[in-house]
Each structure stands twice: as C-alpha cells, then as structure tokens.
C-alpha positions in Angstrom: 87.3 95.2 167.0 84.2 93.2 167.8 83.9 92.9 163.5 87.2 91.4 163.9 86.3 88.8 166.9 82.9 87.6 164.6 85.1 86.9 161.9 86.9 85.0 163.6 86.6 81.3 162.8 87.5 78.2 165.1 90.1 75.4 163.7 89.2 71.9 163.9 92.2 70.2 165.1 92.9 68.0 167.9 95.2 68.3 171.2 97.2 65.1 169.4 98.0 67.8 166.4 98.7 70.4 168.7 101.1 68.2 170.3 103.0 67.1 167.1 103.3 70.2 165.6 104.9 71.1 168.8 107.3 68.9 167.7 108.4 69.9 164.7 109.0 73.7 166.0 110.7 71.8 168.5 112.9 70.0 166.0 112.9 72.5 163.8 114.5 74.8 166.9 111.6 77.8 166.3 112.4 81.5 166.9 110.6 83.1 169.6 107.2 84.7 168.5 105.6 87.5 169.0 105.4 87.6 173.0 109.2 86.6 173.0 108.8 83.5 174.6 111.4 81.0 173.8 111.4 77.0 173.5 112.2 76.6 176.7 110.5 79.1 178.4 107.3 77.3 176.6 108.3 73.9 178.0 108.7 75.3 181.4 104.7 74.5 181.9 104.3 72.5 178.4 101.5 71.0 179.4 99.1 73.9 179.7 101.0 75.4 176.9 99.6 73.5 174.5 96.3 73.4 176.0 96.3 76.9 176.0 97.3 76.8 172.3 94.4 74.1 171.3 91.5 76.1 173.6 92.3 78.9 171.8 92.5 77.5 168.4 89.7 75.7 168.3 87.3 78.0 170.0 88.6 80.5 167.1 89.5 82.9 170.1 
C-alpha cells in the first residue's frame, strides 16, 4: 500500500475547475459513485464538498 501512496501524483487544477466540472455532472445528472452519495446528498454541504474534492486532488492524496 505505501508503493501505491508514492505513486501517487497530485493534479494541478484549480478550485474554479473543481467548481465547473461540478457543473457539468450536475447538468449532466451523474450517477452516484462509489460511496453512494447522490447529487443532492453532495450539495447538502457543497461547499466543503468540493473543497474536499480539490485538497484531495491536488495534494494527489
């Protein structure tokens, strides 16, 4: 596992990018992923949603 976590590389995208792709699942009315979590569920507490999404894309964790 910690091979895996090395390999591991960080994105270089902005909170701005984050934000409109979160519109075009949006718009696009995406299926739940892999936790289940719907679209609405998701905008419940967008904000920190999509911080959480951008921290943990570009820290590559």
């Amino acid at each position: 596992m910690d091979q895996l976590k090395s390999q591991i590389k960080p994105f270089d995208i902005s909170k701005w990018e984050v934000k409109e792709e979160w519109g075009e699942v949006r718009a696009n009315k995406g299926a739940p992923g892999v936790d289940g979590q719907s679209i609405g569920e998701f905008e419940k507490d967008l904000k920190n949603n999509l911080y959480k999404v951008w921290n943990r894309m570009s820290s590559g964790s």
